[in-house]
DOSE-175025 format. One record per residue (C-alpha): residue number from 1; residue in one letter; chain; x, y, z. Coordinates in steps of 0.2 Angstrom, whole numbers, plus 5000, padded with zeros to 4 digits. Example, Ala and Ser with C-alpha at 12.3 -4.5 7.8 and 13.67 -1.06 7.14 Angstrom:
BEGIN
(pt 1, A, A, (5062, 4978, 5039))
(pt 2, S, A, (5068, 4995, 5036))
This chain:
BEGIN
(pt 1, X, A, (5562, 5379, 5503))
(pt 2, X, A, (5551, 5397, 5506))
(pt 3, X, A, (5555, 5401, 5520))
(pt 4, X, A, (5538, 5409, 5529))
(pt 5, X, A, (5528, 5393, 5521))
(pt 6, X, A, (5511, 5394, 5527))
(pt 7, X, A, (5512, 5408, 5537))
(pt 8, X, A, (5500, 5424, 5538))
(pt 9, X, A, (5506, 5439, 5537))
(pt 10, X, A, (5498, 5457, 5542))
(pt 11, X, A, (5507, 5471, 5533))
(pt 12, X, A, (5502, 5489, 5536))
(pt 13, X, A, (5504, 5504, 5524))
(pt 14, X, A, (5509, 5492, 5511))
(pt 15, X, A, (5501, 5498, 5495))
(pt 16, X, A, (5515, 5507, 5491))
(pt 17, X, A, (5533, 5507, 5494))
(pt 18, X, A, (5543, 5499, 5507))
(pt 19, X, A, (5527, 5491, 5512))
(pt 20, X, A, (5523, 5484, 5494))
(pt 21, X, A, (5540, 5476, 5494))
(pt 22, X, A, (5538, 5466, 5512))
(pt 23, X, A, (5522, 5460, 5508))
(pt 24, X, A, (5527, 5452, 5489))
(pt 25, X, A, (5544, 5446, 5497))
(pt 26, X, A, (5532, 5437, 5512))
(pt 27, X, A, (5521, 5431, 5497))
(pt 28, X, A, (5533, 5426, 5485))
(pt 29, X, A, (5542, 5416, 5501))
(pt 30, X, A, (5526, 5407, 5506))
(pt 31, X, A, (5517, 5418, 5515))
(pt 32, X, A, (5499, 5424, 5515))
(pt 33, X, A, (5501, 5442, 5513))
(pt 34, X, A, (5488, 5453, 5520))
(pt 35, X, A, (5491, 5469, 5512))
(pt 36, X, A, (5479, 5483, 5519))
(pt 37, X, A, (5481, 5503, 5516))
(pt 38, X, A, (5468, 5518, 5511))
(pt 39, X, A, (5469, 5517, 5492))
(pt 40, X, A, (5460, 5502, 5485))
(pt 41, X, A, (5465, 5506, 5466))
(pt 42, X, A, (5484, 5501, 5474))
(pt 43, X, A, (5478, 5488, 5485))
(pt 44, X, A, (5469, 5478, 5473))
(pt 45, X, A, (5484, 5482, 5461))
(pt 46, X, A, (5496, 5476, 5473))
(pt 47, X, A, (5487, 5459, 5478))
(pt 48, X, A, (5484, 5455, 5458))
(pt 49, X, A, (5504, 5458, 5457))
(pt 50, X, A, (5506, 5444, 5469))
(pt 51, X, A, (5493, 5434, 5462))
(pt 52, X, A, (5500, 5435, 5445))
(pt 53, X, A, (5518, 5429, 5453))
(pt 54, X, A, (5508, 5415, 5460))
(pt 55, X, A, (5506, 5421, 5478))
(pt 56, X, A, (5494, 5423, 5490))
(pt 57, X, A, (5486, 5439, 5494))
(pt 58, X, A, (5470, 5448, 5499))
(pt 59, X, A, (5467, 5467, 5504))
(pt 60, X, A, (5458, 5476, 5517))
(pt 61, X, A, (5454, 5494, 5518))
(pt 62, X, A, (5463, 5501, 5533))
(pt 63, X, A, (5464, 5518, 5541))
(pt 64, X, A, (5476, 5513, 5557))
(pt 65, X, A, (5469, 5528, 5567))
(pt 66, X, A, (5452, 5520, 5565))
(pt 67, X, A, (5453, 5507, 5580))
(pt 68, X, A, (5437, 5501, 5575))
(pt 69, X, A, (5442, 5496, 5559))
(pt 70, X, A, (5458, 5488, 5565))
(pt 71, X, A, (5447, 5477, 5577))
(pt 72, X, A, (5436, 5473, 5560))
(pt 73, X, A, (5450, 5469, 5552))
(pt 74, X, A, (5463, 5460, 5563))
(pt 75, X, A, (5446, 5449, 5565))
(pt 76, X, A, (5444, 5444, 5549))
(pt 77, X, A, (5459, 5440, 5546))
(pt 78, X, A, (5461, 5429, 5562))
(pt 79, X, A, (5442, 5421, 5559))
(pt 80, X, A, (5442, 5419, 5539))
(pt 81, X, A, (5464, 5409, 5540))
(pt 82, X, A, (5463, 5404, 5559))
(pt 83, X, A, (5478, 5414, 5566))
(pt 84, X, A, (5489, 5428, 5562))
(pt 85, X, A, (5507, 5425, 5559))
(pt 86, X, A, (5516, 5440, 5557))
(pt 87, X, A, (5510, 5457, 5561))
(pt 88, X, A, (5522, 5470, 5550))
(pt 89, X, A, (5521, 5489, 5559))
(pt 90, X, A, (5525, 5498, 5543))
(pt 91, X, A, (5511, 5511, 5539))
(pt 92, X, A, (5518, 5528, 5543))
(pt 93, X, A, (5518, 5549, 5538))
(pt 94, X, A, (5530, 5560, 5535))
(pt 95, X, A, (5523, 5576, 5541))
(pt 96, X, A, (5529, 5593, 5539))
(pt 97, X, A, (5547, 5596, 5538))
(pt 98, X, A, (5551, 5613, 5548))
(pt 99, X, A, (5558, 5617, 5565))
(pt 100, X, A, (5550, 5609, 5580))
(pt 101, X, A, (5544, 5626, 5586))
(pt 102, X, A, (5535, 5630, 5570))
(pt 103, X, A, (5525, 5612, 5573))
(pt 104, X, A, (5505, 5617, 5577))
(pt 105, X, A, (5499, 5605, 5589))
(pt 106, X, A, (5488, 5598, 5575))
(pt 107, X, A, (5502, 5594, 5564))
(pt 108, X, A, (5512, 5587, 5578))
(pt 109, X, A, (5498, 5573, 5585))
(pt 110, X, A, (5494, 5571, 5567))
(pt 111, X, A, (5511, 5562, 5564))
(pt 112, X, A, (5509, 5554, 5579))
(pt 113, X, A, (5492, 5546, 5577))
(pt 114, X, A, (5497, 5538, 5561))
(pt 115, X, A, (5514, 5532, 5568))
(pt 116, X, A, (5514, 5529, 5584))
(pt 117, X, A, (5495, 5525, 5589))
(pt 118, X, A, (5492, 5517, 5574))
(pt 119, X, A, (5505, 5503, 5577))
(pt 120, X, A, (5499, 5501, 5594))
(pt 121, X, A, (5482, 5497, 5589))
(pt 122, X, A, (5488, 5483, 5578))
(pt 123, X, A, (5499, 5477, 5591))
(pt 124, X, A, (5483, 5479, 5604))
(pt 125, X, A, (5471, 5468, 5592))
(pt 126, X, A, (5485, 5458, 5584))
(pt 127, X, A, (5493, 5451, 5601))
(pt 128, X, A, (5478, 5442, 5611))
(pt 129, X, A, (5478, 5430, 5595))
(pt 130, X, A, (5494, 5427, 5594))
(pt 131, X, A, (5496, 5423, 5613))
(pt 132, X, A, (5480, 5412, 5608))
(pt 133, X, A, (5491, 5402, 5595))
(pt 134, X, A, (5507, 5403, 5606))
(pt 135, X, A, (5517, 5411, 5593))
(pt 136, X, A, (5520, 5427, 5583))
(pt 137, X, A, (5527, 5438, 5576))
(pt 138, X, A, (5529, 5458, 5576))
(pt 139, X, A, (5541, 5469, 5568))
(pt 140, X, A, (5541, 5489, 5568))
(pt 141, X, A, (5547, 5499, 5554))
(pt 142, X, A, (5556, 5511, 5561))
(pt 143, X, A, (5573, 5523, 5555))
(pt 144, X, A, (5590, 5526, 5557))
(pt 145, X, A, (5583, 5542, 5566))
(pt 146, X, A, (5575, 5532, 5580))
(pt 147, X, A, (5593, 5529, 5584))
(pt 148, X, A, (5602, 5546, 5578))
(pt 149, X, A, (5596, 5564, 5577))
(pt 150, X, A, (5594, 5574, 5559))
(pt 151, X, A, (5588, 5592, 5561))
(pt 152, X, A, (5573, 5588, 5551))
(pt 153, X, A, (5556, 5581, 5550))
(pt 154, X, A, (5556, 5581, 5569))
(pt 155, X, A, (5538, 5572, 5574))
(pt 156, X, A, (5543, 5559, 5561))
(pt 157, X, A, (5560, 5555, 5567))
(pt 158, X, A, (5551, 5556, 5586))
(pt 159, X, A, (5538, 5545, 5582))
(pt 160, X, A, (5552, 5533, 5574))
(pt 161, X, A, (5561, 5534, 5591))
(pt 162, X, A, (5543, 5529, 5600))
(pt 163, X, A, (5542, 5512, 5587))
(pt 164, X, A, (5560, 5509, 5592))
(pt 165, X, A, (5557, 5508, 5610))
(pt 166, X, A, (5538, 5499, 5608))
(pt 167, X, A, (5548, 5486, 5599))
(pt 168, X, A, (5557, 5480, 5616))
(pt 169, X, A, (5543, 5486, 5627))
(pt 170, X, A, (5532, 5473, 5618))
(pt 171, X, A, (5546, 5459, 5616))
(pt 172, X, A, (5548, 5459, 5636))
(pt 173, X, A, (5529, 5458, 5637))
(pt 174, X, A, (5528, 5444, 5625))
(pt 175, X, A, (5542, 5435, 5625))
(pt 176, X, A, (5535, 5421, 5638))
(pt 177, X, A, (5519, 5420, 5625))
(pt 178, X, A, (5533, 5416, 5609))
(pt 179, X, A, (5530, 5432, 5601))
(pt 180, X, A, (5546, 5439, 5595))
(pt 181, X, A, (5547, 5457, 5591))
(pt 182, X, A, (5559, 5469, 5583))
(pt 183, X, A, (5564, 5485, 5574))
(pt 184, X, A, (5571, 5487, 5560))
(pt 185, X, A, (5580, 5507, 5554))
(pt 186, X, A, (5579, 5509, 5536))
(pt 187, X, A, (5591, 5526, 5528))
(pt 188, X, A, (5589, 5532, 5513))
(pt 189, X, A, (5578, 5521, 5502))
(pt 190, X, A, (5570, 5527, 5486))
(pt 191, X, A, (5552, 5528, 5488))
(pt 192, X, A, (5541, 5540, 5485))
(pt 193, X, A, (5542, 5550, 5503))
(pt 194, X, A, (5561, 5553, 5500))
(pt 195, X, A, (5557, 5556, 5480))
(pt 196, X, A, (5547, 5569, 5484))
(pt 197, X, A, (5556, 5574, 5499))
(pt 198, X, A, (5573, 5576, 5484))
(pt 199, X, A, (5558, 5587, 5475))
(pt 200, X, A, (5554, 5600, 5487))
(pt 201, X, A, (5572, 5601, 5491))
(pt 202, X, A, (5576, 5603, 5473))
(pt 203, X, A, (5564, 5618, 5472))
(pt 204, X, A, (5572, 5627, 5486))
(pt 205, X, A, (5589, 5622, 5481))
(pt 206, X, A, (5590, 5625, 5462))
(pt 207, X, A, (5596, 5608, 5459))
(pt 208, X, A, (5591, 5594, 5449))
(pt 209, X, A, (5582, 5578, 5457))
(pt 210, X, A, (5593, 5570, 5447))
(pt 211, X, A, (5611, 5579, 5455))
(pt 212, X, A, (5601, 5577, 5474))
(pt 213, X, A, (5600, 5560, 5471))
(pt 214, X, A, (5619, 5558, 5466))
(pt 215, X, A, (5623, 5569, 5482))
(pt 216, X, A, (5612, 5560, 5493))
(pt 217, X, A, (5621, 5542, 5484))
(pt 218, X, A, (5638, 5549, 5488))
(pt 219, X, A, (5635, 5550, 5507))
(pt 220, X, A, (5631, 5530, 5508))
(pt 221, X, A, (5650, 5520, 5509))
(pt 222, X, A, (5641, 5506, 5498))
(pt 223, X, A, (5639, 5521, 5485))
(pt 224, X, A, (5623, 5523, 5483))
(pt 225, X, A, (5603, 5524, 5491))
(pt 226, X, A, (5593, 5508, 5494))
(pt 227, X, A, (5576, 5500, 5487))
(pt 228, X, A, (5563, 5493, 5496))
(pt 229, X, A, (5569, 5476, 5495))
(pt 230, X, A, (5583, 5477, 5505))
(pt 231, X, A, (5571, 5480, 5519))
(pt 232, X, A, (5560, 5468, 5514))
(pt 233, X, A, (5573, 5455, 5513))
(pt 234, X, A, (5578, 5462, 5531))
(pt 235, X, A, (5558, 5460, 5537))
(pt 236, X, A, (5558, 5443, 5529))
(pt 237, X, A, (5573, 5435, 5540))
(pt 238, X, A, (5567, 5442, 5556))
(pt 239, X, A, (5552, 5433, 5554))
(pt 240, X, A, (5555, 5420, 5547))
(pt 241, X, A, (5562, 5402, 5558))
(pt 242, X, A, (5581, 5407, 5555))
(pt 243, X, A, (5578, 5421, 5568))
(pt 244, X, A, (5569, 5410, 5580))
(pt 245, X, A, (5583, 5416, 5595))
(pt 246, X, A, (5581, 5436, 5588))
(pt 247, X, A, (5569, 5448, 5598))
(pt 248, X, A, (5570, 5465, 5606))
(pt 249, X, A, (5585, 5467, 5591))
(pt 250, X, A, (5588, 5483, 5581))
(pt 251, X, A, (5592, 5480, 5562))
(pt 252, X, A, (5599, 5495, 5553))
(pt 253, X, A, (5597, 5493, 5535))
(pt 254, X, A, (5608, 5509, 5528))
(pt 255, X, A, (5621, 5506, 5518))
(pt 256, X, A, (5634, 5511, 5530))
(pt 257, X, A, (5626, 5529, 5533))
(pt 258, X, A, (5625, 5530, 5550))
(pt 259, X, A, (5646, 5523, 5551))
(pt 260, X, A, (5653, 5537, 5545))
């Protein structure tokens, strides 16, 4: 049986990546998957893929800095399928990775508009339906460094930090309404901001992409990095009914990294 039959789901920043990956598994397990991002060539791409698998998908051009456009489209969704299921907080930057002090204050509230703002918007226009409908719900993508420290990319692992806590903020907000809402901490998972992440290091370092990647494998006790299913397949449980007593939880999807 699929296991989010029916439902609706919001996923942002998911034309690429870990995004693409939660909003296919949602599809492929019933879902509606709302896939939304600012590249329509991958958008459109993305929601053929699904199609093609015999999903259901549709896309929507989203900037999530740009709260009128959240509002436009968290409305359309709710008014063209009559409620929104699953709202999926995963649309997210990098930024620059140097120390904190070298940060301008444009780079700094740069990553932060993105990451932090941006899932609060969602959240803002996603959550009146949702209390509507009596049911919900919301997870944040965040990182294994919203929960440890690394001594790099410091707005990103900050703003990873702010999801973790907005996570149980809203989940004792919301909770009385049915809404469950959760984090969850991916490591080291091979897309395309930690391949290029293994290319700039490989410039500076002399070494291969390839040897980074073996180096980076040996640090995980399963023996290597993951893929962006293993957090969809995370995503998918948390909001699916077999979770149904799960909220305010913190799911670290790493490989064993953070254990050793």
């Amino acid at each position: 049986m699929k296991r989010v039959e029916g439902k609706v789901a919001v996923v942002t920043g998911s034309t690429y990546g870990i995004g693409e990956a939660i909003a296919k598994v949602l599809a492929k397990e019933g879902a509606t998957s709302i896939i939304t991002g600012r590249t329509q060539e991958e958008g459109r791409r993305c929601v053929e893929e699904i199609k093609g698998s015999g999903g259901k998908a549709e896309y929507y051009s989203l900037d999530v800095t740009n709260e009128a456009r959240v509002k436009e489209v968290v409305d359309a969704v709710y008014e063209k399928y009559g409620k929104i299921d699953i709202l999926v907080n995963n649309a997210g930057i990098g930024g620059p990775n140097k120390p904190t002090h070298e940060y301008t204050k444009e780079e700094w509230n740069r990553v932060f508009e993105v990451n932090v703002t941006g899932a609060f918007l969602c959240t803002k226009y996603a959550v009146p339906y949702m209390i509507k409908q009596k049911s919900g719900n919301i997870v944040y993508i965040s990182s294994i460094y919203g929960i440890i420290g690394s001594p790099d990319v410091p707005a990103y692992h900050a703003t990873k930090a702010a999801n973790r806590v907005m996570a149980k903020i809203d989940d004792l907000l919301y909770a009385k309404d049915n809404i469950r809402v959760n984090s969850v901490h991916p490591g080291f998972i091979w897309t395309p901001m930690v391949e290029n992440s293994l290319k700039e290091q490989s410039k500076n370092s002399g070494m291969s992409v390839e040897d980074l990647r073996k180096e980076l494998d040996s640090r995980h006790p399963i023996g290597h990095i993951g893929e962006p299913n293993d957090i969809a397949y995370g995503v998918l449980y948390l909001v699916s009914d077999e979770a149904k007593f799960v909220t305010g939880s913190e799911l670290i999807i790493d490989g064993g990294y953070t254990t050793t």
